[in-house]
N, C-alpha and C positions, 0 to 999 in steps of 0.2 A: 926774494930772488937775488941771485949774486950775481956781481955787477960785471963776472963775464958771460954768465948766461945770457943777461940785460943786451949787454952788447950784441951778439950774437943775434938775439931774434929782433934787434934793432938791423941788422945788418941784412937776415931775413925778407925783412918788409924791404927795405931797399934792393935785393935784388928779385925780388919777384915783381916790382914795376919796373924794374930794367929788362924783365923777361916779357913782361905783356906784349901780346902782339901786337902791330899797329891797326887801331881800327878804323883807318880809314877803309871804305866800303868803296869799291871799284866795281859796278853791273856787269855781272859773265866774266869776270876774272877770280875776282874773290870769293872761294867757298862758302857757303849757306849751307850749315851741316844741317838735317832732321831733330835731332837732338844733341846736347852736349850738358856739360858740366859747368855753368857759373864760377869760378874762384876766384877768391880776393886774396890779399894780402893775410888777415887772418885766421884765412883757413890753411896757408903755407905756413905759418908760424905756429898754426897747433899742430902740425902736423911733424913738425921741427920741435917743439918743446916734449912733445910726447915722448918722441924718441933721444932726446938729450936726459930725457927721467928714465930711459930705458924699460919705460913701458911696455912690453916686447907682447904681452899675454894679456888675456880680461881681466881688468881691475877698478880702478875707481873710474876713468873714463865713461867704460863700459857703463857699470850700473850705472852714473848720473844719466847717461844717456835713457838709459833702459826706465829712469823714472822722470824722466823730463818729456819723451816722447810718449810715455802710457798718459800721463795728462793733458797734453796735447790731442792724442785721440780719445781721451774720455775712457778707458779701457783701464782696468784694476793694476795688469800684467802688463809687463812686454819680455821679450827675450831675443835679445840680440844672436845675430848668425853671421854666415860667414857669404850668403848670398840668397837674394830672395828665393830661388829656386831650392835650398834647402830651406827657407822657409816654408815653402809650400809640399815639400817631404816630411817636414815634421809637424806639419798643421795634420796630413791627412794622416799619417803613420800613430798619434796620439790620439786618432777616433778606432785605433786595431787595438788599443791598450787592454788587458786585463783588468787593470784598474777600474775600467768602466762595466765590467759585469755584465749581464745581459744586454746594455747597450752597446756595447765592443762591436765593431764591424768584421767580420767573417774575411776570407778569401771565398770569391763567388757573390758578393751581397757587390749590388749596384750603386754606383755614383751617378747621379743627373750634372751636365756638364753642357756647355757649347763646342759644335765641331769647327767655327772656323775661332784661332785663336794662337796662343802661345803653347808651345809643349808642354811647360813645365807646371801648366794648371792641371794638366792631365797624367803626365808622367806617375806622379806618386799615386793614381789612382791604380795605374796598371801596376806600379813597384810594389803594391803589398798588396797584388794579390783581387786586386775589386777589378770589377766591371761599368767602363765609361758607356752611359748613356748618351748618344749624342742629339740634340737637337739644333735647330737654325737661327738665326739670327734675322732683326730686319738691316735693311739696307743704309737708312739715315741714322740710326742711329747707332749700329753696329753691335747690337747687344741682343739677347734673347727676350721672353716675354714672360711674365707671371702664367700665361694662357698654356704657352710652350709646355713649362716645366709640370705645370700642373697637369697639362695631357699625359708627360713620361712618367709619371709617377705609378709603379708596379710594386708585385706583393715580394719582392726582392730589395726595392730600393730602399737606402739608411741615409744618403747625404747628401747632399746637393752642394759644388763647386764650383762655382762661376767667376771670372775677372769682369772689372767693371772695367768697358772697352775702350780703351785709350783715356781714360781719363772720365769718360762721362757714363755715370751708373747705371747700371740695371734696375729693373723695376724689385727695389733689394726689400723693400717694406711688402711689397705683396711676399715676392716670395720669401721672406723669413714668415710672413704668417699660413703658409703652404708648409715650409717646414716644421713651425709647429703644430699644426692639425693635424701632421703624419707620422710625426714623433720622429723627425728626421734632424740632421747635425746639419749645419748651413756655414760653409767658409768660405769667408769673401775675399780674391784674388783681388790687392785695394793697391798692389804694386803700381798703376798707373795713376793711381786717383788719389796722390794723399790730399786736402783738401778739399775733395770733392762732398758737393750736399745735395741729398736728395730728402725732401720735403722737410727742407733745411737741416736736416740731421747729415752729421758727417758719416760718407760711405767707411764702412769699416768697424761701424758700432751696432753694426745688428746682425752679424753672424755670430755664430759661438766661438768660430778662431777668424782671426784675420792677418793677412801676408801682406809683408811691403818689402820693396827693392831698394836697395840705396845703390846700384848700379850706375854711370856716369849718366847712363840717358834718363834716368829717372828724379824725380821733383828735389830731391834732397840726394849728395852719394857720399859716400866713402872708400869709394872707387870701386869696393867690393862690398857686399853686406847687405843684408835682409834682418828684417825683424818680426816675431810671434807675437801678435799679441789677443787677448783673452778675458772677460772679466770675469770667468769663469776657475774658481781656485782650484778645484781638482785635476780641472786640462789644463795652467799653467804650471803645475808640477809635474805633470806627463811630459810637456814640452821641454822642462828642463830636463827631466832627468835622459831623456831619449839625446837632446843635445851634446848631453857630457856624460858621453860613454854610454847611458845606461845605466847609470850609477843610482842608486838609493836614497846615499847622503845629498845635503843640501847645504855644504858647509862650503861659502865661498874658497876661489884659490888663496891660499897662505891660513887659513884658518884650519881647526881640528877638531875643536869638540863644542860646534854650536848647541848642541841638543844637549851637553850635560849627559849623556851617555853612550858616548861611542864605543864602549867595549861591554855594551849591556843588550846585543840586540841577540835573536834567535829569528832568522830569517830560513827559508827552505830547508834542506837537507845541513846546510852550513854549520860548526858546531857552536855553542851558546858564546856568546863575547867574542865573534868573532870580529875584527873591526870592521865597523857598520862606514867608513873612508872605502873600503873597496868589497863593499856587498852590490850587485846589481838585481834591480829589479825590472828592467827591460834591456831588450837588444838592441843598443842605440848605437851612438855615431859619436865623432867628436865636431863637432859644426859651429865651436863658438869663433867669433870674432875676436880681435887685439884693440887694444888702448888705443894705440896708433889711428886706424878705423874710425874708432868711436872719437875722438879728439877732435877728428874732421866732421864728424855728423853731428856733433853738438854748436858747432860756428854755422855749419850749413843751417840747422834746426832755430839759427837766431833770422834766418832769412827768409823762412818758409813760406809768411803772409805776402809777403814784398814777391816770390817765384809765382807764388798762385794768381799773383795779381795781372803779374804781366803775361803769366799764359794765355788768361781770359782773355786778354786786350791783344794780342797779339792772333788770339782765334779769333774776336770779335771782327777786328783789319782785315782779314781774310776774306773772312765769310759775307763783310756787305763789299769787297769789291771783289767777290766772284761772283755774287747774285745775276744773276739773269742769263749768265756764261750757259747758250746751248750746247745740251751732249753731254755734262756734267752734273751729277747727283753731287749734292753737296750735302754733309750733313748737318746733324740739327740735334740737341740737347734731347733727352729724353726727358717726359711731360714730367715736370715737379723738381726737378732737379737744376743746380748748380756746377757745371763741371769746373775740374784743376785738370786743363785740357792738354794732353802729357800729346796728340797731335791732329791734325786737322787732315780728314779725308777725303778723298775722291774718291769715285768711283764711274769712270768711263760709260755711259746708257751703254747697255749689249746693243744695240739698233743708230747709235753712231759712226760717222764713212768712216772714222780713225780708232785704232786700238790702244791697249794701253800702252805697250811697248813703243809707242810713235811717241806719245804723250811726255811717256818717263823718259825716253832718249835723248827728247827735245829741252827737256828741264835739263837734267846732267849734263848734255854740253854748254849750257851754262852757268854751269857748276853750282845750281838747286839741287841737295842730295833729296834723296828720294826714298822707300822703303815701301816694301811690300805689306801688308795687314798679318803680319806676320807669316803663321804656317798655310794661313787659307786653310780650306777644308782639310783639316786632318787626316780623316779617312784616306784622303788618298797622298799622302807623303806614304812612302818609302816604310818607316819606320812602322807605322800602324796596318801597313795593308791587310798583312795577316792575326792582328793585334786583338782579341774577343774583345768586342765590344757591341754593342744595341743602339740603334738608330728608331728613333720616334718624328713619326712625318718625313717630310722631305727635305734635302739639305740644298732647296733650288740656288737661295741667296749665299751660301756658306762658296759654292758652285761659283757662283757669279765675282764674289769678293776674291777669290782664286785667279780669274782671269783677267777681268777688269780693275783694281781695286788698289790705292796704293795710298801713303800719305808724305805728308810735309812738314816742316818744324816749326813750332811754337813757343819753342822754349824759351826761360828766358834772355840767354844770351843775343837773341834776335830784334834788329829794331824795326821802328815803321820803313827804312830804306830796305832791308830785307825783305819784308811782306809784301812793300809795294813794286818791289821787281820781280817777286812771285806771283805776283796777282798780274803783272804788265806782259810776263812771260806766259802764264797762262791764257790769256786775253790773244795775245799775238796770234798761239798757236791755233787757237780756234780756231779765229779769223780767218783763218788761210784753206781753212775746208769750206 
């Protein structure tokens, strides 16, 4: 390193503790965001070194990243993106491949799904073309049931796409053994849960693809950026090539002729030698991330046991000083499982004298941010009304988490002084009904 770079990110570290905020913590003055982003000093200075090497595109960052995090999840592959939500486009879009031959998923062929949730678990079901299966959720713990999925299972259905909710899993070990008995694809929406374990196994290692977010609210960020990952080799070459462009080759950027014959191939109609650098063999996207990105999620990805840790303990504070709080469903881990609890929810009894809206008003004036359980019942936003899709049972609780149903922050940037004026402002409000 030269010794004005040296300077430079010496100068870096110094003013990003001159920019730190003041943390001293003022009760109903000072903002208690839901979620946020952790940064230190070292992740301003990769994020500053990246770009003084003019890293501008995916390159070495990138893949350290791409195989520092596949080992991390235990997973063969990974492939970086430009946000989880195209993560979860290129997860479902690489089970419509050709490549897969008679397991390829159709337009018309069913996805089993939850209806109260995030858009974008759903999104790419409806983008290429499939039909979302929706079923419900229970209440504590905000996730669907092995019982569920196995009831929606019809002579239509190929895959099954669930997030594990907010952070604490699904019952992911039944249902991968539902999707294998039915000869079905199973991709786990793991964007809230990286560190999460369910019968000690980490979520994310028993579907055949799995999606994660490096979004600021999420366990690790890059302010933007999602990752594929798969230990399945034939769908991590699906994943890349749908990534970048659609392309064939597999010759990282600045390289030309990994394969030893780039001007020897005979693909489609194309004529013999034609170069195999711009043959496509699917209709992709361009969805990679930059150096820059990845620079940040590799300093983030040195912190990741230390984020998991204090989420727990931060949901653990909550949750024994809300205990006994009437009119309040608190949740509760689901059976076998260890969450990396991404946030901690309420849910207002429907049969409570106050609604949720009193609830959440009363947190926000003082200034406890708050957040809906994302879209609630699907079905009925706006965007789906008219959207084909199939409903299995009833959506009573998907319903209920719509109207009553909201959460709070865990993350790690929050201390026990945060929790415990969320737990005291909580406590307050009851009280008073």
């Amino acid at each position: 390193m030269s010794d004005t770079k040296a300077r430079i990110l010496d100068s870096v570290r110094e003013y990003h503790l001159e920019k730190e905020p003041s943390r001293e913590f003022v009760p109903g003055v000072s903002e208690i965001w839901p979620s946020g982003a952790v940064l230190e000093p070292a992740d301003r200075v990769a994020l500053v070194e990246a770009a003084l090497d003019m890293r501008i595109a995916a390159g070495t960052s990138s893949r350290k990243f791409e195989s520092r995090f596949a080992r991390y999840m235990k997973r063969r592959k990974a492939h970086l993106v430009n946000s989880g939500s195209s993560a979860n486009l290129l997860a479902m879009s690489a089970l419509t491949s050709p490549h897969l031959e008679d397991r390829r998923l159709q337009p018309g062929d069913e996805v089993i799904t939850v209806a109260a949730g995030f858009p974008t678990t759903v999104n790419p079901i409806l983008q290429n073309g499939l039909i979302p299966v929706f079923v419900d959720v229970e209440l504590k713990t905000y996730n669907t049931t092995a019982e569920r999925i196995k009831a929606a299972v019809g002579p239509k259905t190929r895959a099954i796409m669930v997030a594990h909710a907010l952070g604490n899993p699904f019952e992911v070990a039944e249902v991968a053994q539902i999707a294998e008995e039915n000869d079905l694809f199973l991709i786990e929406d793991n964007c809230d849960a990286v560190g999460s374990l369910y019968n000690g196994q980490l979520t994310g290692t028993f579907g055949d693809l799995t999606t994660v977010s490096f979004y600021p609210a999420h366990h690790l960020t890059m302010g933007e950026g999602g990752c594929v990952l798969t230990s399945n080799l034939a769908l991590a070459r699906i994943v890349e090539s749908l990534r970048d462009w659609g392309r064939d080759c597999w010759c990282e950027p600045g390289e030309s002729d990994r394969c030893f014959k780039r001007f020897q191939y005979q693909l489609g109609t194309l004529p013999a030698g034609y170069d195999h650098k711009y043959i496509y063999s699917h209709i992709g996207y361009n969805l990679k991330a930059t150096d820059l990105q990845a620079a940040l999620g590799l300093t983030q990805l040195d912190k990741v046991d230390d984020f998991t840790a204090a989420r727990r303990r931060n949901w653990q504070r909550l949750r024994e000083g809300l205990e006994g709080v009437p009119h309040l469903i608190l949740p509760e881990a689901t059976l076998g499982s260890e969450p990396s609890w991404f946030g901690f929810v309420i849910t207002v009894d429907p049969d409570a004298p106050f609604k949720r809206k009193e609830l959440v008003n009363f947190l926000e004036e003082r200034k406890i941010g708050t957040r809906n359980l994302f879209a609630g019942n699907l079905t009925r936003q706006p965007a789906y009304v008219d959207a084909p899709h199939r409903i299995v049972g009833d959506l009573t609780n998907s319903d209920i988490i719509t109207e009553q149903t909201f959460w709070i922050g865990v993350y790690p940037g929050l201390t026990d002084e945060h929790t415990d004026f969320m737990t005291s402002s909580i406590r307050d409000f009851v009280a008073g009904w």
